[in-house]
PASEFI-360533 format. One record per residue (C-alpha): residue number from 1; x, y, z. Coordinates in Angstrom, 3 decimals, padded with zeros to 6 digits. Example, Ala and Ser with C-alpha at 12.3 -4.5 7.8 and 13.67 -1.06 7.14 Angstrom:
BEGIN
  pos        c1        c2        c3
    1   012.300  -004.500   007.800
    2   013.670  -001.060   007.140
END
This chain:
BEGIN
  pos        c1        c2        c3
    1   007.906   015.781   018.529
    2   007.686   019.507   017.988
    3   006.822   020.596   014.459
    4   009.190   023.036   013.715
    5   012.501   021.729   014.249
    6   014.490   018.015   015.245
    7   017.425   018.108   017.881
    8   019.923   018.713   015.214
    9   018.852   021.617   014.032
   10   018.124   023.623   017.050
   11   022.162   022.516   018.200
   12   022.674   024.314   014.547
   13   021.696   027.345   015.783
   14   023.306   027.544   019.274
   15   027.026   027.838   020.488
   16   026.333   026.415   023.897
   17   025.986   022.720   025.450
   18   022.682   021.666   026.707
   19   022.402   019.779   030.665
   20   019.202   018.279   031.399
   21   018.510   018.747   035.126
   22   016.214   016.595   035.504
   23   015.889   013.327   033.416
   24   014.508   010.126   034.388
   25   015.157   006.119   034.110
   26   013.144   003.657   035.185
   27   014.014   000.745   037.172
   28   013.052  -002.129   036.105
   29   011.925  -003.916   039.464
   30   012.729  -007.546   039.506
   31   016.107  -007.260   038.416
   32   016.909  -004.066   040.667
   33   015.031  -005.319   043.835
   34   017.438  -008.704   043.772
   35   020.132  -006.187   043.126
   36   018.892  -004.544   046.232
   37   018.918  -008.132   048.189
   38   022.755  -008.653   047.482
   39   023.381  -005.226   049.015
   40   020.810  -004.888   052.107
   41   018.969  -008.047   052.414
   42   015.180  -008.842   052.576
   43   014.600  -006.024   054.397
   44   015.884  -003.972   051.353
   45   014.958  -005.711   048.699
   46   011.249  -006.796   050.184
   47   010.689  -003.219   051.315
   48   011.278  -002.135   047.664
   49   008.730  -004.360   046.558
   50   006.066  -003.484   049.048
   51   006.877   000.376   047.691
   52   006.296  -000.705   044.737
   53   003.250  -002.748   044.602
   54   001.338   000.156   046.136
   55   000.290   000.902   042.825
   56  -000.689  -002.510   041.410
   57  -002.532  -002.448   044.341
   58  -004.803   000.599   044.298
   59  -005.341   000.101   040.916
   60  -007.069  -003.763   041.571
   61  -009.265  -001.256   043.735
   62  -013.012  -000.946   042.259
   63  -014.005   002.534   041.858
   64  -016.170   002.010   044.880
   65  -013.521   000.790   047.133
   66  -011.399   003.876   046.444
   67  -014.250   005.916   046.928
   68  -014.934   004.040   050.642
   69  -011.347   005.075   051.483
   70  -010.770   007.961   049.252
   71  -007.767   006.324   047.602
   72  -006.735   008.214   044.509
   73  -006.599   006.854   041.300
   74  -002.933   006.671   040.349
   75  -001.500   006.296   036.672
   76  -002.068   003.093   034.272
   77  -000.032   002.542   030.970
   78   002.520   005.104   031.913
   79   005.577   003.364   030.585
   80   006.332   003.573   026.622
   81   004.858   000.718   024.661
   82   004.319   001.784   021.285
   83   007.876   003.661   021.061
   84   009.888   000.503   022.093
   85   013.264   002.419   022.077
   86   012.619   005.020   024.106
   87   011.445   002.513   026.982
   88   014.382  -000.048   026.634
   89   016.042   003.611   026.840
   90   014.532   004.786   029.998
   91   015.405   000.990   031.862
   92   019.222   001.086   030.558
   93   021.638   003.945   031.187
   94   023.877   002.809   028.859
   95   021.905   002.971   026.167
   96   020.511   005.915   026.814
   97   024.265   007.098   027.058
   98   024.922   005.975   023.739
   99   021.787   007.880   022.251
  100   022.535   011.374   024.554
  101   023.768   013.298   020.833
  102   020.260   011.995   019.106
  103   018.311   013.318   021.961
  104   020.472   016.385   021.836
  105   021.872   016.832   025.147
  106   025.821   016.981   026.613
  107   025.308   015.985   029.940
  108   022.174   015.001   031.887
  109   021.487   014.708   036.018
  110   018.887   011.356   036.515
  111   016.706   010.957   038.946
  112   015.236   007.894   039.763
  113   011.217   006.899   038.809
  114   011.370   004.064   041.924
  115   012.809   005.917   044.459
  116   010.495   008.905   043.940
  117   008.513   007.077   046.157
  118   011.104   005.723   048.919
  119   011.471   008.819   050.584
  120   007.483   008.021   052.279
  121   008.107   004.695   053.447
  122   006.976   004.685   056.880
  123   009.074   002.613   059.259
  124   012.273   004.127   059.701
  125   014.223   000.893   059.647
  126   012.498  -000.161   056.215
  127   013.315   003.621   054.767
  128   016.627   003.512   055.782
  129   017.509   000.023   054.138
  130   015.733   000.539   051.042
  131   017.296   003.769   050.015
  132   020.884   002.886   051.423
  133   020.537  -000.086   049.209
  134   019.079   001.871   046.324
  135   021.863   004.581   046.324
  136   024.063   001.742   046.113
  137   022.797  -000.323   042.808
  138   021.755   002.787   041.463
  139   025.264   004.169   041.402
  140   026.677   001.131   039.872
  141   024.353   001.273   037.354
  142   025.684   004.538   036.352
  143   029.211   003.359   036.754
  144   031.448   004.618   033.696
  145   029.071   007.049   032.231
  146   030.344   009.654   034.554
  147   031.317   012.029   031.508
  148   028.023   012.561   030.857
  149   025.299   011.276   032.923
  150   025.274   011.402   036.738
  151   022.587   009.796   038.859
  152   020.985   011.544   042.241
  153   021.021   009.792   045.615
  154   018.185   009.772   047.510
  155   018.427   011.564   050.463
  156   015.693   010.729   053.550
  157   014.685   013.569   055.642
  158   012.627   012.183   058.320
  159   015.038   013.241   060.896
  160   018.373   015.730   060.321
  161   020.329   012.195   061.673
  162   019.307   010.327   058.809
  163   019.841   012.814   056.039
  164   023.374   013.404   057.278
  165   023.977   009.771   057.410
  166   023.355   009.041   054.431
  167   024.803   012.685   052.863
  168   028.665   011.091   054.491
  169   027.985   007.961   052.683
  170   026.326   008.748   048.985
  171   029.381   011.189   049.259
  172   032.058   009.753   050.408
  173   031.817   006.216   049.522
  174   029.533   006.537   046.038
  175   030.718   009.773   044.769
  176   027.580   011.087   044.265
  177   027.110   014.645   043.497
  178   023.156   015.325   043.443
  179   021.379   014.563   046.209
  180   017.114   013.969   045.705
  181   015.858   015.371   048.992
  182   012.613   013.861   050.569
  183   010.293   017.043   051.804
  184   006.795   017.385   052.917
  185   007.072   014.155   055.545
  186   003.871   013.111   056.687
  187   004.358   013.022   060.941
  188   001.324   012.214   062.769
  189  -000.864   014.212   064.284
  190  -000.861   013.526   068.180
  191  -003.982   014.541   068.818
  192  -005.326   011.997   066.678
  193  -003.721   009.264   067.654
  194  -005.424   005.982   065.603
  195  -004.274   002.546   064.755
  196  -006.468   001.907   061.909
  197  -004.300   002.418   058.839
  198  -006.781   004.089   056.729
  199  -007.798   006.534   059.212
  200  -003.916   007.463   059.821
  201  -003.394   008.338   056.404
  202  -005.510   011.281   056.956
  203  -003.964   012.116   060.740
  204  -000.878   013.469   059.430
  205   000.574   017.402   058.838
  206   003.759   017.340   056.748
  207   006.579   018.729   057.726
  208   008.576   021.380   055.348
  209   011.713   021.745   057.346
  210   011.971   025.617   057.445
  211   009.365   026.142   059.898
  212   007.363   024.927   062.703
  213   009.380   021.446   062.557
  214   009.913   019.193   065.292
  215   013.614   019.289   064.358
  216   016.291   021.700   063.535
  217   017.507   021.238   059.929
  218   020.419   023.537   060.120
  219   022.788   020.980   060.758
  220   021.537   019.381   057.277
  221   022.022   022.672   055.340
  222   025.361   022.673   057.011
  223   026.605   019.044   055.904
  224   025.061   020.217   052.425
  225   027.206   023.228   052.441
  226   030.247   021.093   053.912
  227   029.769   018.233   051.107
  228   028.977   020.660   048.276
  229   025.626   019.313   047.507
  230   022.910   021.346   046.436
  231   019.269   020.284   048.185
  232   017.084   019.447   044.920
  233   013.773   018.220   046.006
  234   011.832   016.123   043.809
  235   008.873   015.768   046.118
  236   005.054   014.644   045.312
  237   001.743   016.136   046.798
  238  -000.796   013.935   044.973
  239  -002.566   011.720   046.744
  240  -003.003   014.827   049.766
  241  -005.658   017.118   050.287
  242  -007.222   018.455   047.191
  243  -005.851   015.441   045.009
  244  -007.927   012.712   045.853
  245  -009.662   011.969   043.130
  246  -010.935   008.344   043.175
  247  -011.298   008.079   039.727
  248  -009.105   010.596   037.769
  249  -005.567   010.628   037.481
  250  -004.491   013.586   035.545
  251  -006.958   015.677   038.068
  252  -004.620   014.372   040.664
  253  -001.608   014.802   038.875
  254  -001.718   018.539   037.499
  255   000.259   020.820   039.785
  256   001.095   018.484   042.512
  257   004.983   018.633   041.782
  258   004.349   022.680   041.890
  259   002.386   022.413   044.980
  260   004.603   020.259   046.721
  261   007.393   022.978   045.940
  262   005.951   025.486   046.909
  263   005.207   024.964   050.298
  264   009.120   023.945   050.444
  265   010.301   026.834   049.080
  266   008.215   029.135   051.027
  267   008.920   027.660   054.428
  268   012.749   027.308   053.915
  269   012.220   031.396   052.735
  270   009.966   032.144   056.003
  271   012.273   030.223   057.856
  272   015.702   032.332   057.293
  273   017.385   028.833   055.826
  274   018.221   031.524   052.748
  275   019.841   034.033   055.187
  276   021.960   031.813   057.546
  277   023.288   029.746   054.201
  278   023.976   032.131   051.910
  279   025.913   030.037   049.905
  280   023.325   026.842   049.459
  281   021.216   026.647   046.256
  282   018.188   024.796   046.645
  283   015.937   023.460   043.446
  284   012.455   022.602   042.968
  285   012.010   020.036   040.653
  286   009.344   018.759   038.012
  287   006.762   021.614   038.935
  288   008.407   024.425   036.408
  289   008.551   028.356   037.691
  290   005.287   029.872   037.238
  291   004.169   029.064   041.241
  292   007.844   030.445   041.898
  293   006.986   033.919   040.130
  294   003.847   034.149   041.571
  295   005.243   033.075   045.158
  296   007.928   035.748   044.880
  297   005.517   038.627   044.287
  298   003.307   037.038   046.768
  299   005.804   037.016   050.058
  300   007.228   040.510   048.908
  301   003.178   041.946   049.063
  302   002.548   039.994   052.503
  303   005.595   041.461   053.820
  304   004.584   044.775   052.894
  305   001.422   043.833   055.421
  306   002.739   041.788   057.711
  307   006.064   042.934   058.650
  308   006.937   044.068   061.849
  309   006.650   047.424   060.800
  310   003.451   047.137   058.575
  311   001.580   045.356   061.313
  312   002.224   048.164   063.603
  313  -000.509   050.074   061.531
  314  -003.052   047.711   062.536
  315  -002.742   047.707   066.531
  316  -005.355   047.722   068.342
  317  -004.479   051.199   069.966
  318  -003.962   052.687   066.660
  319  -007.432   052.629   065.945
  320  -009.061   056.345   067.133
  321  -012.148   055.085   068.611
  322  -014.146   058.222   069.223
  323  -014.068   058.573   065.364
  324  -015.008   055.486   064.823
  325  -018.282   055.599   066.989
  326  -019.076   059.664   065.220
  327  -018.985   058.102   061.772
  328  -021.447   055.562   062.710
  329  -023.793   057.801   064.353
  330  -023.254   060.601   061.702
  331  -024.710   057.793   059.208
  332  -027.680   056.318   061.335
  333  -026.460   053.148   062.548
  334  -027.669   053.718   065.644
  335  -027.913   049.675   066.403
  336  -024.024   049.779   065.823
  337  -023.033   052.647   067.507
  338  -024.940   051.433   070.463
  339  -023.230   047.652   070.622
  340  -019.957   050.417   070.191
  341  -020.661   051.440   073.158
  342  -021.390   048.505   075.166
  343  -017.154   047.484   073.951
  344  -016.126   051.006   074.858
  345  -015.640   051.721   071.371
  346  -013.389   048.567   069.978
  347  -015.317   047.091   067.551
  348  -014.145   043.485   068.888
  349  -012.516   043.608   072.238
  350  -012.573   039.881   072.812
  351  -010.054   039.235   070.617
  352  -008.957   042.418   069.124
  353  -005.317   041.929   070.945
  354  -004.722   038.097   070.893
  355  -002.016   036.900   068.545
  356  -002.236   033.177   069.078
  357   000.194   033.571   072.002
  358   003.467   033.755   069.622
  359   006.156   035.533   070.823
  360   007.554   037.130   067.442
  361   004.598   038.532   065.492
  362   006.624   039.092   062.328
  363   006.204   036.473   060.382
  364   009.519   037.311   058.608
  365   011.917   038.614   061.428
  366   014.067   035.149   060.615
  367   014.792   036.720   057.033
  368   016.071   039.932   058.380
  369   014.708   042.097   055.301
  370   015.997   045.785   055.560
  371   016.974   046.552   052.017
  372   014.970   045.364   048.555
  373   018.220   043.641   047.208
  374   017.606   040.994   050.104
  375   014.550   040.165   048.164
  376   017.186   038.848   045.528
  377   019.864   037.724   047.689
  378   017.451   035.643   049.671
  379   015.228   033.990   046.858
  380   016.167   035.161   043.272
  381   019.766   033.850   043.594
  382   019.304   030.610   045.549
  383   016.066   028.889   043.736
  384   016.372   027.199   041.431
  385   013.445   025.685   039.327
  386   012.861   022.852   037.361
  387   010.756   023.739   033.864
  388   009.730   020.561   032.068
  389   010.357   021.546   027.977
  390   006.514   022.324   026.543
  391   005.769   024.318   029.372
  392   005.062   027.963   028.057
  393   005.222   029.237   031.579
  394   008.789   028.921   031.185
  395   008.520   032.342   030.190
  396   007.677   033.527   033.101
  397   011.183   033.071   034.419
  398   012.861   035.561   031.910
  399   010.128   038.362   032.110
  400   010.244   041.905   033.407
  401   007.083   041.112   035.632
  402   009.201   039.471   038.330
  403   009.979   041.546   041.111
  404   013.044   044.373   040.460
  405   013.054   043.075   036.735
  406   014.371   039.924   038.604
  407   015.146   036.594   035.966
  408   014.694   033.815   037.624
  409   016.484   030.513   037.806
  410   014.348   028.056   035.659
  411   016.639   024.838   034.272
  412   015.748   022.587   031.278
  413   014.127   019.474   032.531
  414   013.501   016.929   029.900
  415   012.172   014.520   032.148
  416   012.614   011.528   029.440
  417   011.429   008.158   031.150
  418   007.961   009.367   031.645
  419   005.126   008.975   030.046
  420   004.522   012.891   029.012
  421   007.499   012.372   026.486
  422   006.385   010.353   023.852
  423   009.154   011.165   022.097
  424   013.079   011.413   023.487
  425   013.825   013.825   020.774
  426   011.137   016.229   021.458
  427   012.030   017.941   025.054
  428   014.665   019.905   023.235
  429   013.216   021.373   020.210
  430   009.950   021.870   022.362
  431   012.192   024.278   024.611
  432   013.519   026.101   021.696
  433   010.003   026.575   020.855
  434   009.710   030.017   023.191
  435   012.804   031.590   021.469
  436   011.257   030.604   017.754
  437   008.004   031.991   019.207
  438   009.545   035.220   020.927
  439   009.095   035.094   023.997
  440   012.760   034.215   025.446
  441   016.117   035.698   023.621
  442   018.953   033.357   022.500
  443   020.473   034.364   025.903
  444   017.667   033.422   028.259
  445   018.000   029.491   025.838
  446   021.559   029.770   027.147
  447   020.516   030.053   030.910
  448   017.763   027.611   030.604
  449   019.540   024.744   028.925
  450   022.736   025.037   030.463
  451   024.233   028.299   032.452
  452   021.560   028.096   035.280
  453   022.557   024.245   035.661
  454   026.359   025.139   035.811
  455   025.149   027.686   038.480
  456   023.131   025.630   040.508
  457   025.297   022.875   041.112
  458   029.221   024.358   040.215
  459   028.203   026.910   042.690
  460   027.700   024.354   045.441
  461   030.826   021.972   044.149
  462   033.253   023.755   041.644
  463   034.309   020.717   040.773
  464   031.138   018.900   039.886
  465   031.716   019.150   036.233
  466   035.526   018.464   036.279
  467   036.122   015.283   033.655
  468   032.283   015.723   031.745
  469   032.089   016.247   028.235
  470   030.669   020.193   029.494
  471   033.886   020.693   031.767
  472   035.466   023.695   029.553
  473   032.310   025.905   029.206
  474   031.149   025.363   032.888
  475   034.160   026.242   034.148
  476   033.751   029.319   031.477
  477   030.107   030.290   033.594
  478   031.577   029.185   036.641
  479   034.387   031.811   036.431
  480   032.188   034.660   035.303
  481   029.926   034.622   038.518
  482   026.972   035.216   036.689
  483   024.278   036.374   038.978
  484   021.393   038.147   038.968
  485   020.905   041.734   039.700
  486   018.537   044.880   039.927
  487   020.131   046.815   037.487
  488   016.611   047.118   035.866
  489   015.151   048.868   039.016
  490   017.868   051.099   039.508
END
């Protein structure tokens, strides 16, 4: 728990509610899977299990067997033990709605710790059962504590069919108001076609929705905008690529949440999902905002390249060959000039005008830039980020160094039912930390811990926080259309 201050104290020196946008409970398996049997059957309930037991069993793995099929270590003891309340906390939402003024928070969004891990499940029949089911028990779980704690749906993205499918029902016949959104699915590569299991965990691309996907997501971010539910994405990228460690868990672990939404963010930018739904708000959970300030500088510098209008400067025709060739004779590269002259002065004529056969070179022509406010308008307003409490990137949201003096849209995550809070009480005063420190005002507290998270999802549903304990003052942010601007580059 931080050092300087408890949860009282820092609400002492505030005038505004706090909303955790991203906490966590944890299911606790054998009750919730025969939950899940009532509701869906063995498929549901046994397809649970088998999700489940995915850990228990790479973690009977030797060290040797994981290296054989590069199997990465995954996390051991990472439920509470020796703070007892906090994990009979994390497994019961009522008790953790009875302790919500300790911890220090008004209202909090939950995501599940299970179904983190539903959203992968392979066979679509399994997938769909399982998280139908889930959405189900989970909600009743929840049932009552509606004033202050709402629990996300998980919403499957393997095709746009079953994310609208289940959007209508978690809706419509649960209520639900957050929706988890899968991203990143693994889809097999068809060129390497294999039925050995451990060889097809290595034959997949993943999919990111925004571009180069087999299917058209529109209709998705349509239903979204239609239901008033804002796309979060909770999505994992350990156990990919770079994060294979057979034998090291936090090496795996460290920036996969960022990774994972980045690649999301960036293709649903790339792809012009920002430009034809203007009015959806996306957010990128667990992996905080300093990949999202470094990702907004970084499209708005390759766009300054590799535009339409930027590449034009490096045609092939543009280059003045007889130059060229003088310059390399003037300075005795006679070898050079000669092969020069063999190409008839292009340097590489074999592929000097090939573009990989695409029709629209400009990698950005689907987010119709002509004017440096869309740089706002298209990722400044609609990301939103979620910043776990002791990270001191959080800063980065709030600074000057974002492009046009831009603040981004970082929300308090306390991310309680994990095992990187130790203590329940801590996530809050380790937030306030930055303000006691300097580096954020008393305003940018406000927007972290509560305004952004009005914004985010009252935007999407203006009536998301009717009847919560926060109702008055979001209403209050709601009606004042806060939004960012480039006042401080004009």
């Amino acid at each position: 728990m931080s050092a300087h201050m408890t949860p009282e104290q820092v609400r002492s020196k505030i005038d505004h509610p706090i909303v955790d946008g991203d906490g966590h409970w944890v299911e606790y398996d054998p009750v919730f899977s025969e939950k899940m049997r009532k509701i869906g059957g063995d498929l549901a309930a046994d397809g649970f299990l088998k999700a489940m037991a995915t850990t228990r069993e790479t973690l009977s793995l030797s060290v040797a067997e994981r290296r054989h099929k590069r199997v990465a270590q995954q996390a051991f003891w990472a439920r509470q033990a020796e703070n007892t309340l906090d994990r009979a906390t994390a497994m019961m939402p009522r008790l953790l709605y009875d302790r919500l003024d300790e911890i220090g928070l008004d209202f909090a969004i939950i995501y599940p710790t299970a179904g983190l891990r539903f959203p992968r499940i392979a066979d679509d029949a399994t997938r769909r059962a399982v998280i139908r089911a889930y959405n189900i028990v989970s909600a009743d779980y929840f049932k009552g504590l509606g004033d202050r704690l709402t629990p996300a749906a998980i919403i499957p993205m393997h095709s746009p069919e079953e994310a609208i499918a289940e959007l209508e029902f978690v809706t419509k016949e649960l209520g639900s108001k957050v929706g988890m959104f899968g991203s990143n699915m693994a889809r097999k590569v068809p060129a390497a076609a294999t039925n050995d299991p451990d060889t097809a965990r290595f034959a997949v691309w993943y999919d990111v929705f925004g571009i180069d996907s087999d299917y058209d997501y529109d209709p998705v971010w349509a239903k979204c905008a239609e239901l008033g539910i804002a796309p979060t994405f909770h999505s994992a990228s350990s156990s990919q690529g770079l994060r294979l460690s057979p034998t090291n868990f936090v090496y795996n672990h460290i920036g996969h949440f960022a990774a994972a939404g980045h690649a999301t963010a960036k293709a649903i930018f790339l792809g012009g999902v920002t430009r034809r739904f203007p009015q959806l708000r996306f957010a990128f959970l667990e992996g905080g905002v300093g990949w999202a300030s470094q990702l907004f500088g970084d499209l708005i510098e390759h766009w300054e390249r590799r535009s339409a209008q930027a590449l034009e400067r490096m045609h092939p025709d543009k280059l003045d060959r007889a130059k060229l060739l003088s310059l390399v004779e003037k300075y005795g590269y006679d070898d050079v000039a000669a092969a020069l002259r063999e190409r008839g002065g292009l340097p590489d004529p074999e592929q000097a005008y090939l573009t990989g056969n695409i029709e629209d070179i400009d990698d950005f022509s689907a987010c119709k830039i002509t004017r440096k406010e869309d740089w706002v308008d298209l990722y400044a307003r609609p990301y939103y980020f979620g910043c776990e409490a002791d990270d001191r990137m959080n800063a980065t949201a709030f600074g000057r160094n974002n492009p046009f003096g831009s603040k981004l849209n970082a929300i308090f995550s306390s991310d309680i039912g994990h095992f990187d809070v130790i203590d329940m009480r801590a996530p809050l005063p380790e937030a306030y930390e930055l303000v006691e420190d300097g580096h954020i005002t008393a305003d940018d507290f406000r927007a972290f811990t509560f305004a952004n998270a009005v914004r985010l999802w009252g935007t999407q549903n203006p009536r998301f926080f009717e009847g919560t304990r926060v109702a008055k003052e979001a209403a209050a942010v709601l009606a004042a259309a806060q939004t960012p601007t480039l006042a401080a580059a004009e």
